[in-house]
C-alpha positions as CSV (number, residue, x, y, z in Angstrom):
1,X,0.0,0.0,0.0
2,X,1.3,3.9,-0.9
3,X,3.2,5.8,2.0
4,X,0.5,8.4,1.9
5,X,-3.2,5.9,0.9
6,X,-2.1,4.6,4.5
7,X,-1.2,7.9,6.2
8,X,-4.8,9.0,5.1
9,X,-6.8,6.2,6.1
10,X,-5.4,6.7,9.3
11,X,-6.0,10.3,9.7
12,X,-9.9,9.9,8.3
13,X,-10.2,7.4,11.3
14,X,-8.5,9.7,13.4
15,X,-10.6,12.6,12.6
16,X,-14.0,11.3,12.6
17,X,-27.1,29.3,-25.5
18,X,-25.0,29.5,-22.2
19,X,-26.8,31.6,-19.6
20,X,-25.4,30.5,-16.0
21,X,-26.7,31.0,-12.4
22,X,-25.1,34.0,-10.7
23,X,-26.7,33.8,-7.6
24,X,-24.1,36.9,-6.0
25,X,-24.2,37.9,-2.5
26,X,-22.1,40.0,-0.1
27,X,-20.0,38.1,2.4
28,X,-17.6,41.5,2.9
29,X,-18.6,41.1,6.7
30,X,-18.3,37.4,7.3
31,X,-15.5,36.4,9.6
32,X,-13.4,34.0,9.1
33,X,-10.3,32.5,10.2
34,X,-8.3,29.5,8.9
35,X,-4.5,28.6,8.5
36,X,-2.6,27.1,5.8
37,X,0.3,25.2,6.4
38,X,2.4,23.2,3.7
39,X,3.5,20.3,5.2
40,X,5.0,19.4,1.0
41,X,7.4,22.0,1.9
42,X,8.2,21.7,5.7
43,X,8.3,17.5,4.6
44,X,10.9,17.8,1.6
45,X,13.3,20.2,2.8
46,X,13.6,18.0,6.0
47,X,16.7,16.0,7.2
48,X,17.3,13.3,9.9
49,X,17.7,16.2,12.6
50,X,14.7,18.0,12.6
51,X,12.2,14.7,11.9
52,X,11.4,15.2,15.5
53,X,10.1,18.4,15.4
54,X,8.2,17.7,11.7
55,X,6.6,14.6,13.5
56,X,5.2,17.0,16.4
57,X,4.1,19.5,14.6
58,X,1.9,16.7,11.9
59,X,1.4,14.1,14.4
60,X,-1.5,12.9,12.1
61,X,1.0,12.3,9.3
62,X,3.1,9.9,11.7
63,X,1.2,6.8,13.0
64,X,3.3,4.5,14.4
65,X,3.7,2.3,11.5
66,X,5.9,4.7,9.8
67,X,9.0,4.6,11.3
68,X,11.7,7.0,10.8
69,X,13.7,5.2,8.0
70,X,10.8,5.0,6.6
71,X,10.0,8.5,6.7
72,X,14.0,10.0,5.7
73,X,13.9,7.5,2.7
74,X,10.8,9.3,1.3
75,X,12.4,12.6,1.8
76,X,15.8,11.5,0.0
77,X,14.1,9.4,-2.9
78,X,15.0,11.5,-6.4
79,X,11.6,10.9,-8.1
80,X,9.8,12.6,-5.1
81,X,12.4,15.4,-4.7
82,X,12.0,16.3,-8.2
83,X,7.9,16.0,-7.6
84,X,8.7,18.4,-5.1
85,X,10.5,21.0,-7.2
86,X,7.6,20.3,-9.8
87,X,5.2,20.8,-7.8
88,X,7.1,24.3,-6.0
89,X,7.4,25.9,-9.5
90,X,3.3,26.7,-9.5
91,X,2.7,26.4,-6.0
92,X,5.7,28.0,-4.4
93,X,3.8,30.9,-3.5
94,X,0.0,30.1,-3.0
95,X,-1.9,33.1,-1.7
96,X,-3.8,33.3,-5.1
97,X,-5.2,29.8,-3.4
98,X,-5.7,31.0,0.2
99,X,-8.1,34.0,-1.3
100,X,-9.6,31.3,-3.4
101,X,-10.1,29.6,0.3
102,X,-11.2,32.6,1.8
103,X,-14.1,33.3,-0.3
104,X,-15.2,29.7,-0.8
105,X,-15.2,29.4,3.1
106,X,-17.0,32.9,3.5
107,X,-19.6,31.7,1.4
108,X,-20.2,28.6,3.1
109,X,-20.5,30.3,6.5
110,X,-23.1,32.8,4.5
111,X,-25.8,29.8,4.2
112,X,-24.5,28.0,6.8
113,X,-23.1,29.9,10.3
114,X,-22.3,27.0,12.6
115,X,-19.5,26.3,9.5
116,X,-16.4,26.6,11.1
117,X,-13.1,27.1,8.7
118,X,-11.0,23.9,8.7
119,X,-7.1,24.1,9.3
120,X,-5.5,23.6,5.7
121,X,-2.7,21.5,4.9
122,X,-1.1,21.0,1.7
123,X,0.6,17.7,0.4
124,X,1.9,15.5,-2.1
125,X,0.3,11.9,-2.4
126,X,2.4,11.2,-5.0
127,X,-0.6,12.0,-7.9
128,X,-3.6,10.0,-6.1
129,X,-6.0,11.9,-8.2
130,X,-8.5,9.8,-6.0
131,X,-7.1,11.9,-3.0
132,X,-7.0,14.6,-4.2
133,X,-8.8,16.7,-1.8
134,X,-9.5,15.1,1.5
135,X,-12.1,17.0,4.2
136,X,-12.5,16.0,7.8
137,X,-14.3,18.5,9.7
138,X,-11.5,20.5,11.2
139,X,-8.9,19.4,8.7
140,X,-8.6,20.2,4.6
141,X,-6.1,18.3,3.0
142,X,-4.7,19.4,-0.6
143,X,-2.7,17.2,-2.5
144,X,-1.0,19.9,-5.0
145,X,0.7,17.2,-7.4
146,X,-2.6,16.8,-9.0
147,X,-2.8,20.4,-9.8
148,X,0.3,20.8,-12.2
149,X,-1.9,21.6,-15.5
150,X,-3.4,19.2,-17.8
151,X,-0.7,19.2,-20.3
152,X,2.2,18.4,-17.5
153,X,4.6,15.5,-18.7
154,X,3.9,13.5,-15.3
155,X,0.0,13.0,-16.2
156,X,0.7,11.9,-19.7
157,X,-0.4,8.3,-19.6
158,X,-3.9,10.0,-17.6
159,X,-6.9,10.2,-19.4
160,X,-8.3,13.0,-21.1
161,X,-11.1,13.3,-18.7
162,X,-9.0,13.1,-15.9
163,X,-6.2,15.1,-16.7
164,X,-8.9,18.0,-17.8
165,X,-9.4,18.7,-13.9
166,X,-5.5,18.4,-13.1
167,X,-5.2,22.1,-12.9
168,X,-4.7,24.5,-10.4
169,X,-8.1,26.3,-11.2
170,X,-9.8,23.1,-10.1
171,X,-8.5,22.7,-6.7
172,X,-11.3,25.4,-5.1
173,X,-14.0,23.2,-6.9
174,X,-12.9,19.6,-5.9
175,X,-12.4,21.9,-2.3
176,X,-16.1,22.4,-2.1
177,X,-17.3,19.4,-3.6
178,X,-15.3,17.8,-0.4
179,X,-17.2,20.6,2.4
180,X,-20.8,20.1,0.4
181,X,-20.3,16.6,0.6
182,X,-20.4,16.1,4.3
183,X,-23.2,18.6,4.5
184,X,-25.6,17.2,2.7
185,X,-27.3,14.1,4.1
186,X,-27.9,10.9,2.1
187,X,-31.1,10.3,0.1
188,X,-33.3,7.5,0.2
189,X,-34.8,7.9,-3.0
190,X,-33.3,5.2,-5.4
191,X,-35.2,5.9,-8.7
192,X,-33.1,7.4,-11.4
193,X,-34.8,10.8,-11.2
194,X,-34.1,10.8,-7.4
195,X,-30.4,10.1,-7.9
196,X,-30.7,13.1,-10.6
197,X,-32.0,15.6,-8.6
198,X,-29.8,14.3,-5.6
199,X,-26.7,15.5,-7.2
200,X,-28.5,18.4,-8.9
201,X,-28.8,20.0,-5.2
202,X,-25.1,19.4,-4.6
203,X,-24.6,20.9,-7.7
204,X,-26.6,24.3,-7.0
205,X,-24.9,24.5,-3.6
206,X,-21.5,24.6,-5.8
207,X,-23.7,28.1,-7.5
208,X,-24.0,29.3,-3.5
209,X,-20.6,28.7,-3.1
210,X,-18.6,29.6,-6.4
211,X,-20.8,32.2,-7.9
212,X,-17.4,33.1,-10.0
213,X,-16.7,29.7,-11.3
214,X,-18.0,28.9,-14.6
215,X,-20.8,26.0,-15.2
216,X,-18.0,24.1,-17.1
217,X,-15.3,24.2,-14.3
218,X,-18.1,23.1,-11.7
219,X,-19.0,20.1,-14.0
220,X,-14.8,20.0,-15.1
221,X,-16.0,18.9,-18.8
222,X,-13.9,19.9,-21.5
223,X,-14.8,22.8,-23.6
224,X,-16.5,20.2,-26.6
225,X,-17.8,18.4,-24.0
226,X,-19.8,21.3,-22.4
227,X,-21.3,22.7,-25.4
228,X,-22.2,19.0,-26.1
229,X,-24.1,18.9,-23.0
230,X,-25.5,22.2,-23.4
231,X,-26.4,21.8,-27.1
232,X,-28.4,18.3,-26.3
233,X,-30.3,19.3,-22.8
234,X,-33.4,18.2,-24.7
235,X,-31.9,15.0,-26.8
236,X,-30.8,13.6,-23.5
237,X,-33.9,14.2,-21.2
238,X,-36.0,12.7,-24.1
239,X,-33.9,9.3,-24.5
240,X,-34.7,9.3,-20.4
241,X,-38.2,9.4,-21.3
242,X,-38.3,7.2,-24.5
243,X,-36.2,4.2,-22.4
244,X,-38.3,4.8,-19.4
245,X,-35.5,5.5,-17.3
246,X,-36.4,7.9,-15.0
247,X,-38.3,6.1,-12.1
248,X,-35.7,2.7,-12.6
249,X,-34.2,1.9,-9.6
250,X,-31.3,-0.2,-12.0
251,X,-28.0,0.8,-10.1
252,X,-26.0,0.4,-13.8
253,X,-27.1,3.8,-14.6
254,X,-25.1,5.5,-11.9
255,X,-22.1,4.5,-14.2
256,X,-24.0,5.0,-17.3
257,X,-24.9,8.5,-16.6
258,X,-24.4,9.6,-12.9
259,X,-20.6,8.7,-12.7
260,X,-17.5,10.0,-13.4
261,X,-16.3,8.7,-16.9
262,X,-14.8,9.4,-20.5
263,X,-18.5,9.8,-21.7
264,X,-22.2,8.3,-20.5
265,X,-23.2,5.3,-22.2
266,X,-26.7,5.4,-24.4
267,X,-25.2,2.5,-26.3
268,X,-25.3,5.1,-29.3
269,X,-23.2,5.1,-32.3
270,X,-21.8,8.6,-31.3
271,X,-21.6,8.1,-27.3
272,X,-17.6,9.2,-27.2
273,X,-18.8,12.7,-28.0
274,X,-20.8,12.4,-25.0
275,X,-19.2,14.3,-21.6
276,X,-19.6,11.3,-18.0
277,X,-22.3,12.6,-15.8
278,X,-25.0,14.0,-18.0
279,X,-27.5,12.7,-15.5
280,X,-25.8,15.1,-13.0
281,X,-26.1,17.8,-15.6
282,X,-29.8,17.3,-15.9
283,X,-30.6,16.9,-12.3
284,X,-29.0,19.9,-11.8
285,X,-30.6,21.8,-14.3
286,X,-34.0,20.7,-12.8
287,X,-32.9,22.2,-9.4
288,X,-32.5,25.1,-10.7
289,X,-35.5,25.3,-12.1
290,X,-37.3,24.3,-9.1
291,X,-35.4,27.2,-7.4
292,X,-36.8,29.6,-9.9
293,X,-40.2,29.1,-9.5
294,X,-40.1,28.5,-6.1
295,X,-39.6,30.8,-3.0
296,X,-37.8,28.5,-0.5
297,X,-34.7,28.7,1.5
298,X,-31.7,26.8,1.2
299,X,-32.6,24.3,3.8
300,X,-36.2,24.1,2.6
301,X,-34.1,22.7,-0.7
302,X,-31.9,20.4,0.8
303,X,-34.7,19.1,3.2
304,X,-37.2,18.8,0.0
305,X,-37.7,15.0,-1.0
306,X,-36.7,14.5,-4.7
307,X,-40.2,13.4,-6.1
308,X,-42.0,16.6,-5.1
309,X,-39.1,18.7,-6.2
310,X,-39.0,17.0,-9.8
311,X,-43.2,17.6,-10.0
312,X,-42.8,21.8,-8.6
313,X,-39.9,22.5,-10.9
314,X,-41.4,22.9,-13.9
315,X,-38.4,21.6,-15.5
316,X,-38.5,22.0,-19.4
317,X,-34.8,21.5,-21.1
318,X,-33.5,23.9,-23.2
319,X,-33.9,23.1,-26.8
């Protein structure tokens, strides 16, 4: 098992026509108050003599398993050192992320004042893009070497679709994907539509929460794959209809169209032009209309069950 897939099982046990929704609002006078610390840095530049005093400062980072050798042969292996100075050449200075931070966790507190800022950290996980972001309440964990671009050298073997999101713009939305996440409580509706509309409202708290980000970046679709999405609202919400797919509780269409993939699978001849997700798409489209023709709070939203929001929303895909 990875040096760092252990580290962080242990500290998650541990610590328990394109018109997009600018939903704008003034957090100037929300406090907040966070750290970031960059235990990449404080890790790599370490030596056998002050591993003491790294190890009390990230306890967390050191379970007992991990023993010093360990720990120095990490620091001294030339394929991390040089992820290292990879990594430091974009993220050597990150206060364009920290204001990033400070306005994502401003408008989280806005719609939601017991939120309390977590304590940052930033890391290398030697590219786990499926670590990439890691919340647990009081602690945010970063792992910067999957943010070096999409065209670096060290993700050419990735896929497109997951390279795409490799980029240091990303990092705020996989951030608040990770915070809405463990806000948002489970549903029990297992129809298709449910499932839809499930991830549409995690999706419209990404609108509360990045009002700057662009639909694209939220979604992290390529630019083709966008318009593709946006072009065909109607062509895909009809197929749902025609295949009867919408009140199906078959769990093979959370890969088909709810997952993350290269493209969703209607077992058409031109699928691969197809973005993953397009289910999430719609159900989030269907939110939003609900949201428009309906004055309710936040929490009235996230408390509404999915089969009364998809008949009040009026949904009608753009054509």
């Amino acid at each position: 098992m990875r040096f760092y897939q252990f580290v962080l099982m242990v500290l998650l046990s541990f610590f328990s026509c394109k018109k997009e929704v600018r939903k704008k609002v003034d957090v100037s006078n929300v406090k907040i108050d966070f750290s970031v610390e960059r235990f990449d840095e404080d890790f790599y530049t370490s030596d056998k003599k002050n591993l003491f005093k790294l190890k009390e400062k990230y306890p967390y980072f050191f379970p007992k398993q991990i023993t010093d050798s360990i720990s120095l042969s990490k620091i001294n292996n030339t394929d991390e050192q040089e992820l290292f100075a990879e990594t430091q050449k974009i993220y050597k200075d990150i206060s364009p992320l920290k204001e990033k931070l400070k306005s994502l966790f401003k408008h989280v507190k806005y719609y939601n004042s017991k939120f309390i800022a977590p304590k940052v950290i930033t890391m290398l996980t030697n590219i786990d893009y499926e670590s990439r972001v890691i919340y647990a309440d009081s602690l945010l964990i970063i792992s910067l070497d999957v943010y070096l671009g999409k065209k670096h050298q060290f993700y050419a073997d990735y896929p497109k679709y997951i390279k795409e999101n490799n980029t240091k713009e990303h990092i705020i939305v996989d951030v608040a994907n990770a915070i809405i996440e463990k806000q948002i409580a489970p549903s029990r509706d297992r129809s298709f539509i449910g499932k839809m509309i499930f991830e549409g409202k995690k999706m419209y708290l990404l609108d509360l929460y990045l009002p700057l980000i662009s639909d694209r970046e939220k979604m992290g679709y390529q630019e083709d794959k966008f318009n593709w999405v946006v072009e065909n609202e109607a062509q895909i919400w009809a197929y749902f209809i025609e295949k009867k797919l919408l009140f199906s509780t078959d769990a093979s269409l959370n890969k088909r169209f709810l997952e993350i993939a290269p493209f969703s699978k209607f077992y058409m001849e031109h699928d691969n032009l197809s973005p993953g997700r397009v289910g999430v798409w719609v159900g989030w489209q269907i939110v939003r209309s609900y949201m428009k023709h309906n004055n309710v709070s936040l929490q009235e939203l996230l408390n509404k069950n999915e089969a009364d929001l998809f008949k009040e929303s009026n949904y009608k895909p753009r054509k």
